[in-house]
GUTORTI-108703 format. One line per field, with one value per residue (C-alpha): residue in one letter; residue number from 1; x, y negated, z; chain. Coordinates in steps of 0.1 Angstrom, whole numbers, padded with zeros to 4 digits. Layout:
<nodes>
lumse	A ...;
marba	NUM ...;
X	X ...;
Y	Y ...;
Z	Z ...;
torba	A ...;
</nodes>
This chain:
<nodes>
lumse	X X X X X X X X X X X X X X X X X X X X X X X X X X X X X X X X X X X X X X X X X X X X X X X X X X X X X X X X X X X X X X X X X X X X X X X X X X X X X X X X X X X X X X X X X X X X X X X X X X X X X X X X X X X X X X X X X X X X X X X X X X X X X X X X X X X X X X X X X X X X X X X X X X X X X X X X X X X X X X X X X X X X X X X X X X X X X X X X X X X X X X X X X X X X X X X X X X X X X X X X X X X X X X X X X X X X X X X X X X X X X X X X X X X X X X X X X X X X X X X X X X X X X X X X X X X X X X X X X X X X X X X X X X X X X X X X X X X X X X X X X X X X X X X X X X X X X X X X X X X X X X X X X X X X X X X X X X X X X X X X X X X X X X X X X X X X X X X X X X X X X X X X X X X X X X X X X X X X X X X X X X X X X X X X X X X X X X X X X X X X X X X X X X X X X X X X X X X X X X X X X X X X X X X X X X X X X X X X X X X X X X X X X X X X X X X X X X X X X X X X X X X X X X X X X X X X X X X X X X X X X X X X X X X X X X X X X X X X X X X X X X X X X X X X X X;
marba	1 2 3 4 5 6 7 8 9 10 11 12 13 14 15 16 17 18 19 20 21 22 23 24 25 26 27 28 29 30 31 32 33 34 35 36 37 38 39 40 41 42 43 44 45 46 47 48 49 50 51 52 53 54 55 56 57 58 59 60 61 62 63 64 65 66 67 68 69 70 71 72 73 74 75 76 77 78 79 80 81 82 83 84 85 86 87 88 89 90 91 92 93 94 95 96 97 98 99 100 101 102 103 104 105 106 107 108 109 110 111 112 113 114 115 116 117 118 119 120 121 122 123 124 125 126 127 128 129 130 131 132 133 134 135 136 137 138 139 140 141 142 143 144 145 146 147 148 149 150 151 152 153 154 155 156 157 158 159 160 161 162 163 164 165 166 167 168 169 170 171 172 173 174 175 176 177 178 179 180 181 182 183 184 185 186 187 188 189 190 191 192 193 194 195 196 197 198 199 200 201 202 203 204 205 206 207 208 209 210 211 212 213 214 215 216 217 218 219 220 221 222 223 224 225 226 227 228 229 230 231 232 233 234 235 236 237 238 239 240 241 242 243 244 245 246 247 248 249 250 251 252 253 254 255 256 257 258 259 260 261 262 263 264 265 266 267 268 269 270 271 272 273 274 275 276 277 278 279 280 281 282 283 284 285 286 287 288 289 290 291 292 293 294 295 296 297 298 299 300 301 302 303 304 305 306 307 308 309 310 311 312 313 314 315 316 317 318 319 320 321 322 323 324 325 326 327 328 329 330 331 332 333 334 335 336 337 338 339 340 341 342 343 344 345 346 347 348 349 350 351 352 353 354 355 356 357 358 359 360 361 362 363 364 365 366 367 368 369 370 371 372 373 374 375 376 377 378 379 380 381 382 383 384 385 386 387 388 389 390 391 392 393 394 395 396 397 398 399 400 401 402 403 404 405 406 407 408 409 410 411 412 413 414 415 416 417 418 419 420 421 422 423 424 425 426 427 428 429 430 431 432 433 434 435 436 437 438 439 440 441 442 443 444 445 446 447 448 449 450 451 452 453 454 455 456 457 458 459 460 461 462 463 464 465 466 467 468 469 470 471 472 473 474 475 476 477 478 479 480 481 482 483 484 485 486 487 488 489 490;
X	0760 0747 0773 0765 0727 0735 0756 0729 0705 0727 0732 0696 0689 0717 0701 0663 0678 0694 0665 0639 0627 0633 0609 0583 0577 0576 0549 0534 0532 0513 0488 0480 0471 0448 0429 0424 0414 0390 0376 0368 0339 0325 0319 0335 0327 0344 0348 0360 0387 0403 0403 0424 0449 0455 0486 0500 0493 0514 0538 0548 0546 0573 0598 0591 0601 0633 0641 0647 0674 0689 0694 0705 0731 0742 0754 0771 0790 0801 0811 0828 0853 0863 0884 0877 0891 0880 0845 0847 0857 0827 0802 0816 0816 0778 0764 0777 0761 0727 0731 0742 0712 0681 0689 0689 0660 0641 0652 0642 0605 0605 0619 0597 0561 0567 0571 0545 0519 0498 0474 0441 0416 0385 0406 0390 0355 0358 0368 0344 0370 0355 0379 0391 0415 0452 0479 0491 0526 0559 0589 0608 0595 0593 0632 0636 0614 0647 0671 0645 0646 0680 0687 0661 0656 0648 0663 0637 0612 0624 0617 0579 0575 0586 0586 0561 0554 0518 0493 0458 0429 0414 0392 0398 0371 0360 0351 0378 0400 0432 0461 0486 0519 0512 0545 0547 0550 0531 0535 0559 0597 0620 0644 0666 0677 0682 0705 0719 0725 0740 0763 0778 0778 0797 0824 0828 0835 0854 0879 0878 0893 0899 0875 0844 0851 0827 0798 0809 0810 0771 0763 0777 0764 0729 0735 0740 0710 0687 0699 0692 0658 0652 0661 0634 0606 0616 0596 0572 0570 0551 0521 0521 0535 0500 0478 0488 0486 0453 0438 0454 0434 0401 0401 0401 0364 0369 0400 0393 0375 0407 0432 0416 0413 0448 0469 0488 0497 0506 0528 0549 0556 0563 0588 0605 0610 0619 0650 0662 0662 0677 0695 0709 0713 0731 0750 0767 0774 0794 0815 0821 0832 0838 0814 0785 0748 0727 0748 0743 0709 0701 0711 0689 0661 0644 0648 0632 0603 0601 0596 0569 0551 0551 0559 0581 0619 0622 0604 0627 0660 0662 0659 0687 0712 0713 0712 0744 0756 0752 0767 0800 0797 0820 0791 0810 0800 0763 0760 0767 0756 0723 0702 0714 0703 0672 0661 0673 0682 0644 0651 0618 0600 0617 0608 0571 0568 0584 0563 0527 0532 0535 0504 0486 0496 0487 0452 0445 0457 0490 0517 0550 0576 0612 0612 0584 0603 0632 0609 0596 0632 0642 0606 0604 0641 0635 0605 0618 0648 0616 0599 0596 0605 0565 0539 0525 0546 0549 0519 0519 0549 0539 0519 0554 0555 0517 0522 0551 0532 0496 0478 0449 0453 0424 0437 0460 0426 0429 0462 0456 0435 0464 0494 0488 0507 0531 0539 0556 0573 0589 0601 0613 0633 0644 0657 0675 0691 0701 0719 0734 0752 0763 0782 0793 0807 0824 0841 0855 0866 0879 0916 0907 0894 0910 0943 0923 0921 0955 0965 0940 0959 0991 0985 0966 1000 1024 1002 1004 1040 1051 1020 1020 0990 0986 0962 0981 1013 0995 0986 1018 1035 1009 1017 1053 1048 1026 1051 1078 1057 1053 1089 1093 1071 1090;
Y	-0495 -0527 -0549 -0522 -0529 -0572 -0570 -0548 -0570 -0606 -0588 -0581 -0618 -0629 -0608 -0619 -0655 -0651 -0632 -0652 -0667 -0635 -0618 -0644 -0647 -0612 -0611 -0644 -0616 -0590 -0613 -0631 -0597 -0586 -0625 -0620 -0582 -0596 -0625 -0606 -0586 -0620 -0633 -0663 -0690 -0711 -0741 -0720 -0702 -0737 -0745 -0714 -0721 -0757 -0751 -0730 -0757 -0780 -0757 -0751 -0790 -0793 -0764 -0780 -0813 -0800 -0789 -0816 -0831 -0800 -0785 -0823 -0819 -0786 -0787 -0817 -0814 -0779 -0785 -0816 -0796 -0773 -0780 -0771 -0739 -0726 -0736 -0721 -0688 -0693 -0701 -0672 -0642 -0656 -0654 -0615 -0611 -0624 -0607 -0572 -0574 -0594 -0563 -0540 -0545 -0549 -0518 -0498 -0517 -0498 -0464 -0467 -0473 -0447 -0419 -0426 -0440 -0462 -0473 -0456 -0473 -0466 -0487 -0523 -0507 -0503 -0537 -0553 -0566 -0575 -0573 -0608 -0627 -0621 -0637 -0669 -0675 -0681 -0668 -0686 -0720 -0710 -0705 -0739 -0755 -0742 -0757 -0790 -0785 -0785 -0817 -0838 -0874 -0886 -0877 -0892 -0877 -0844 -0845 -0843 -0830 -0806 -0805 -0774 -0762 -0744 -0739 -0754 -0748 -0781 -0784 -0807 -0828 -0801 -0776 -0756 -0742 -0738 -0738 -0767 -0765 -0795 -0808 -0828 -0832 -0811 -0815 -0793 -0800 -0799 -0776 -0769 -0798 -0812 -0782 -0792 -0829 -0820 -0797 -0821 -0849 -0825 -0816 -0851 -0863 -0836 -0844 -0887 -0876 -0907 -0932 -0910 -0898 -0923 -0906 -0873 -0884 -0897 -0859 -0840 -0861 -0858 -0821 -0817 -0838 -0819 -0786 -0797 -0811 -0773 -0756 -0777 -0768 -0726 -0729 -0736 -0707 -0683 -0708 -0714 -0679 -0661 -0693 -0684 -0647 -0649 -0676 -0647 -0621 -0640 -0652 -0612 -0610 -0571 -0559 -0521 -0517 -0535 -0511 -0481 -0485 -0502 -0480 -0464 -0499 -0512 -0483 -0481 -0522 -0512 -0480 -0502 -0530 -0509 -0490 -0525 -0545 -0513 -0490 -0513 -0543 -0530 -0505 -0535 -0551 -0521 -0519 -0558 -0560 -0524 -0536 -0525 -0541 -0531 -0544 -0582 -0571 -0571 -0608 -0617 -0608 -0647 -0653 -0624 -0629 -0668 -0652 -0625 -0653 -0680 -0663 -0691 -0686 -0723 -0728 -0696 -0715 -0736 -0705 -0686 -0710 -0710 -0669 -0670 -0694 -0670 -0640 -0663 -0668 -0697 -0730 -0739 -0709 -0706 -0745 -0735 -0699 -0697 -0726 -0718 -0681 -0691 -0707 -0679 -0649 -0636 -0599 -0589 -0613 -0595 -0562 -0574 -0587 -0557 -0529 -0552 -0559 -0523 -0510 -0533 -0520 -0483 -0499 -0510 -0472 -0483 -0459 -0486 -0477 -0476 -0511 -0527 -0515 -0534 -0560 -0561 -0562 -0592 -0609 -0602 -0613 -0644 -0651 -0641 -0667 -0693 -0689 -0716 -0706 -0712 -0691 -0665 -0681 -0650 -0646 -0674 -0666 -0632 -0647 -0645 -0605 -0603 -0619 -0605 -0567 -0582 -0575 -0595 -0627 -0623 -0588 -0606 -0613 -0576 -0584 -0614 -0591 -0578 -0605 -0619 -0589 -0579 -0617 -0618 -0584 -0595 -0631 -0610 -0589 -0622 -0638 -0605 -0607 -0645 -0640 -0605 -0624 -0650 -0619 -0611 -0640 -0648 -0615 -0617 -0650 -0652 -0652 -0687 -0703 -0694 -0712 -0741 -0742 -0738 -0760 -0789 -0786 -0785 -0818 -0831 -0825 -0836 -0868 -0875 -0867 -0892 -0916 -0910 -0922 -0895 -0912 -0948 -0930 -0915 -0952 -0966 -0941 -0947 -0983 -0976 -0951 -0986 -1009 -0982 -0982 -1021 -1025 -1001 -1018 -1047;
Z	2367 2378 2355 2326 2326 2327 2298 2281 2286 2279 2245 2238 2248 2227 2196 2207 2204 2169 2153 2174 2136 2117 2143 2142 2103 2104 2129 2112 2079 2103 2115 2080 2064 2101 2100 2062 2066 2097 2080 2047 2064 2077 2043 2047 2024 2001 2025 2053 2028 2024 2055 2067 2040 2049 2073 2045 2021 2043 2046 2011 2003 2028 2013 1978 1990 1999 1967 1941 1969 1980 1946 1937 1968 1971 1933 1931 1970 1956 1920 1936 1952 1928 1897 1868 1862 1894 1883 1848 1868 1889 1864 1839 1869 1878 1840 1835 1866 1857 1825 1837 1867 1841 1813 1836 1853 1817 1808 1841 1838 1802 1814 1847 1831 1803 1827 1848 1822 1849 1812 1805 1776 1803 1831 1805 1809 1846 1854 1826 1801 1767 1734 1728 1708 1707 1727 1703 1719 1701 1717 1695 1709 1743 1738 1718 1748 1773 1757 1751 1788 1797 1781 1793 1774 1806 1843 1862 1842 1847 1886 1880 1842 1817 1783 1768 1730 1730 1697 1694 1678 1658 1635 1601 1582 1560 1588 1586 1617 1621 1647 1650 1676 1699 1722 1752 1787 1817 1855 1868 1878 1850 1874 1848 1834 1867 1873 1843 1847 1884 1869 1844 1877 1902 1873 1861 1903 1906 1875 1884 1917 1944 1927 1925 1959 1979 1951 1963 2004 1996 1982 2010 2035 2021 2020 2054 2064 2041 2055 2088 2077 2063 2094 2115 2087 2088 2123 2107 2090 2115 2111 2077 2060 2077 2067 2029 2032 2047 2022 1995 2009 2009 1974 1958 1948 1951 1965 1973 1938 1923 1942 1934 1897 1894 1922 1896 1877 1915 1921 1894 1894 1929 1926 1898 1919 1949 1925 1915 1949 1969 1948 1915 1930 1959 1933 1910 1946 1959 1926 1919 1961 1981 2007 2023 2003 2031 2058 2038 2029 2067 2072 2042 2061 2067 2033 2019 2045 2032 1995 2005 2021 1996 1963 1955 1944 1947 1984 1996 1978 2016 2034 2014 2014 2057 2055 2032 2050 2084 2062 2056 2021 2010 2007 1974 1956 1971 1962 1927 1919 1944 1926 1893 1898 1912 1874 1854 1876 1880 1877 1895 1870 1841 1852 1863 1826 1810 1829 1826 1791 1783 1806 1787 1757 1768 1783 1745 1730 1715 1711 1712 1685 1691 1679 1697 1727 1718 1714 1745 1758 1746 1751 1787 1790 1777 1793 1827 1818 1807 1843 1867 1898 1913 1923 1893 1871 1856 1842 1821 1800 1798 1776 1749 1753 1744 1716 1699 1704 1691 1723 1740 1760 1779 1794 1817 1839 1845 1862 1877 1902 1920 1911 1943 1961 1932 1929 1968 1957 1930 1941 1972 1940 1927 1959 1967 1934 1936 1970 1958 1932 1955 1975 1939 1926 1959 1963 1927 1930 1965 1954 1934 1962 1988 1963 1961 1999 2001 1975 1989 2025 2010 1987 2022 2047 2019 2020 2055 2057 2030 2030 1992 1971 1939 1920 1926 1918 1885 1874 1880 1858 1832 1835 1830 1799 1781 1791 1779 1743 1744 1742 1718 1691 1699;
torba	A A A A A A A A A A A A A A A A A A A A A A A A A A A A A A A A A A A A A A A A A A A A A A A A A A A A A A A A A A A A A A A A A A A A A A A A A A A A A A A A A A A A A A A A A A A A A A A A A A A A A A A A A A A A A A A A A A A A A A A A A A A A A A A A A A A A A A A A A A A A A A A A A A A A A A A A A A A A A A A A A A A A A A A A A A A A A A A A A A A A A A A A A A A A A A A A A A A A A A A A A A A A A A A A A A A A A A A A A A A A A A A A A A A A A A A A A A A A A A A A A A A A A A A A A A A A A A A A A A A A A A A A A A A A A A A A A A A A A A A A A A A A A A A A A A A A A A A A A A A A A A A A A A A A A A A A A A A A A A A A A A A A A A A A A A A A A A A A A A A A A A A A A A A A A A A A A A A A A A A A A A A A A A A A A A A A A A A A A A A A A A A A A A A A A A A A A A A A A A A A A A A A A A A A A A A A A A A A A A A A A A A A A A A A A A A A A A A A A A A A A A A A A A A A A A A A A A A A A A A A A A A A A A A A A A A A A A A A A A A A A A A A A A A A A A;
</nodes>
């Protein structure tokens, strides 16, 4: 009996142990929303709101940091390794993926918010909304802008600025006013065209072989420091993670008056994003790999915590990578796949985008034909593609979708009152989805790797055996095929 109850207990100290972090940023979550529940009644003022936001400032400076070089890393080491066919496979299984999870979720967003038709016209009265001008977006930039942005002019650049297409209003000699498409450069990390550019690196070391390999020793090792650097920063995440939530909390003017009048919109963006994290996702999971989703969805746990917290795909990306790691997903796919999924793969975004547009649209009266719906499919799709991985990013391209139904930018204020919550939900969705499709595109491809593995050992022994040199053996055959054609023209 006695033995029984010690190994009880070494086990729960062994899972205490393990989980010690998971348990903590959960609690961390607890306490931000009872200090910012507390601290509402004492009218705190602005001053005092900063203040209690500060460690959660730090906090997501830190994770940010992280990104440009572990992104920059993780990509490279992995592509690295991988030739190229094994990469194509990779790349190829991850895009259907996105594709089949993004139009999905679109399309759910639609079905979701047409049954449950959260919009009523008096819900702009309540909330003191005045008519204003349209949205004046162009999908058709913002898409031009991607690809503008994938192939940055300049690579240092791209680590602090993005390129952005956006209409103005001036005003010409004679009086008249008209708008004018202005280009150029805003803060922001270009993410994708780093992606991009890191892509193009790790394939090109990876096909050079033996000489490129001190470029691709420099990679890995600053992988594994910065992965170390990201572990000491997630305990710092009880302190910080409650420090955000809080300052949240405290900046809603009115937050019962806003939940009362927009608890339907909340709910439905809510059931959608529910269907999508726990039964879709978890549905194409089952039938690209015969395994259990909510068995992996339970060691996602810190990362999904890390998203509710910060609302930031791209501060969570640290976090993910060490839970995949823990679930043994092979580090050359998640080094590929995870940061690539975390720029376009934004299914939460595209449903967000999908359902708001069209609440909107009800709020304003308008009946959507079959081929404003379509529309809206392919709007919200791009945009959710267009998003950068930050905070309410969201909002700002759903900007596109307003503008290709004709509805009011100024009705995204109504929104913007309870983004702050459906913004942690959805990146939650999003990082969910990213590390899904890591599960995904490792199942599908194990066969692949697990030859390259082989393959690599195999080259490795054969190596050590006969102490031969492949690529020196490679240039003295060349060298003997250009003396063989020398003597031939002679």
């Amino acid at each position: 009996m006695g033995m029984s109850t010690n190994k009880c207990g070494a086990r729960w100290t062994s899972w205490l142990t393990k989980n010690m972090l998971l348990l903590m940023t959960m609690a961390g979550i607890v306490m931000g929303v009872i200090i910012g529940g507390v601290l509402r009644n004492l009218e705190p003022s602005q001053e005092i709101v900063k203040y209690v936001g500060f460690p959660g400032e730090l906090f997501m400076n830190m994770l940010k940091a992280m990104v440009l070089p572990l992104i920059a890393a993780s990509i490279v080491s992995g592509l690295s390794q991988l030739d190229g066919k094994t990469s194509g496979r990779l790349g190829s299984r991850a895009v259907m993926y996105y594709v089949i999870t993004t139009t999905h979720a679109v399309i759910l967003g639609i079905i979701v918010v047409s049954i449950i038709h959260p919009g009523d016209p008096t819900i702009k009265q309540k909330m003191g909304i005045e008519e204003g001008a349209t949205a004046n977006e162009s999908a058709a930039q913002k898409f031009l802008d991607l690809f503008r942005n994938a192939f940055p002019e300049n690579i240092m650049r791209a680590t602090f600025s993005q390129y952005q297409t956006h209409y103005v209003n001036v005003t010409n000699s004679n009086g008249i006013q008209k708008t004018e498409l202005k280009t150029g450069y805003v803060d922001g990390m270009n993410v994708l065209g780093i992606i991009v550019f890191c892509i193009v690196m790790g394939l090109v070391i990876s096909k050079i072989g033996e000489e490129a390999k001190p470029l691709a020793n420099l990679f890995h090792a600053l992988d594994v420091v910065i992965t170390r650097m990201v572990m000491i920063i997630m305990w710092l995440g009880p302190i910080g993670i409650p420090s955000l939530i809080a300052q949240k909390m405290l900046e809603v003017s009115d937050l019962w008056q806003t939940a009362r009048v927009l608890g339907l919109f909340v709910f439905t963006v809510i059931l959608g994003l529910g269907i999508q994290a726990f039964i879709t996702l978890p549905l194409i999971y089952v039938i690209g790999t015969r395994h259990n989703p909510y068995k992996f969805l339970s060691g996602l746990g810190q990362a999904i915590m890390t998203a509710l917290g910060t609302s930031s795909s791209a501060a969570s990306l640290p976090v993910t990578f060490r839970c995949l790691n823990k679930l043994g997903i092979d580090p050359r796919v998640t080094k590929f796949v995870l940061p690539v999924g975390a720029m376009v793969n934004m299914d939460g975004t595209a449903l967000y985008e999908a359902t708001a547009s069209i609440f909107i649209a009800q709020m304003n009266g308008l009946d959507l034909s079959a081929g404003q719906i379509i529309t809206v499919s392919i709007t919200a799709t791009l945009a959710s593609i267009g998003a950068a991985s930050i905070p309410s990013a969201g909002l700002v391209t759903m900007l596109i979708v307003l503008t290709a139904l004709g509805l009011p930018a100024n009705d995204i204020s109504l929104i913007l009152a309870v983004d702050w919550v459906l913004d942690r939900l959805r990146t939650s969705v999003n990082v969910i989805g990213d590390a899904l499709g890591c599960g995904f595109v490792h199942h599908i491809c194990a066969d692949h790797l697990n030859a390259d593995v082989a393959e690599a050992e195999k080259a490795h022994a054969f190596v050590e055996a006969h102490g031969v040199n492949f690529d020196e053996l490679e240039k003295e055959i060349e060298q003997e095929n250009n003396n063989h054609k020398t003597i031939q023209h002679v």
